[in-house]
C-alpha positions, 0 to 999 in steps of 0.5 A: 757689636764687636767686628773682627779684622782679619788682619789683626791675630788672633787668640790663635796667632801670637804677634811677632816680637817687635823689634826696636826701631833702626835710625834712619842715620844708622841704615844710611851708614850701612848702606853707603858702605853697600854703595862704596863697594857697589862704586868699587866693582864699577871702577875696576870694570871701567877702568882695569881694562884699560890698563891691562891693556898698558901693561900688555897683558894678551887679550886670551889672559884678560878674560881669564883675570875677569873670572876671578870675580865670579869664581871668588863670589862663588867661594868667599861670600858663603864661605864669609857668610857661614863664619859671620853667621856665627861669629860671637866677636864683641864688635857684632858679627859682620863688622870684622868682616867688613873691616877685614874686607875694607882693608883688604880692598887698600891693599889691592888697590895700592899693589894695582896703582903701583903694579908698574912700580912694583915691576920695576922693582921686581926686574923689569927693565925698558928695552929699546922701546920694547917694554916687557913688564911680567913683573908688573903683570903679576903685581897687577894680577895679584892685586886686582884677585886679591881685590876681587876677594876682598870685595866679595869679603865686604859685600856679603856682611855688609849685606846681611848686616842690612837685613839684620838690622831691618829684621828681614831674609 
């Protein structure tokens, strides 16, 4: 006598594709990638505040920096999202992104650890112990959105690179 197990299909049920396995190598690399940017995000949270404070950037302007982070995920990430999704690149559909959005986040990072010298550059001078440095301050604010962007360019394709590769939404 034959038992029937609820949790096998039936004829009625078709199994679904079998997707090939992923090696556990390949997810670890996509996910330190996820990390990196993760450790990213913390860094410019922890140590962005102190330095906008060197440059003397007034506290009302500060808050008004910090939006660019919720402001660019709210329009890069779909926005990335919907032309990765339909991306026929011969490197795959996120790897671009991904790549576009690591070298942005170089670029930003080196305008905001230069941003004092960029300022000088630029026009800023130390008068009598008073520093003005608006020229640094736009390097610096120019930098620190452009990183906001470019992380939010990284985050999302690498994301879904994830949940492409393990075959879940």
């Amino acid at each position: 006598r034959l038992r029937s197990n609820p949790r096998q299909p039936g004829p009625s049920k078709a199994a679904p594709p079998l997707r090939p396995r992923v090696s556990l190598k390949k997810l670890l690399k996509v996910t330190s990638v996820a990390g990196g940017i993760q450790f990213g995000w913390s860094l410019q949270l922890s140590l962005l505040t102190p330095y906008v404070q060197e440059l003397g950037i007034p506290h009302a302007f500060a808050s008004i920096i910090w939006l660019c982070g919720p402001i660019s995920g709210f329009f890069v990430q779909p926005l990335v999202g919907l032309v990765s999704d339909r991306s026929t690149s011969r490197f795959g559909r996120r790897r671009p992104f991904i790549l576009a959005g690591a070298a942005l986040i170089v670029v930003a990072v080196l305008i905001i650890g230069f941003a004092a010298d960029i300022g000088y550059l630029l026009g800023d001078r130390v008068d009598g112990g008073q520093k003005k440095r608006p020229m640094a301050i736009v390097a610096f604010v120019i930098g620190f959105w452009l990183l906001d962007v470019a992380n939010n360019t990284t985050q999302g394709p690498c994301r879904a690179l994830l949940a492409d590769l393990t075959g879940h939404i």
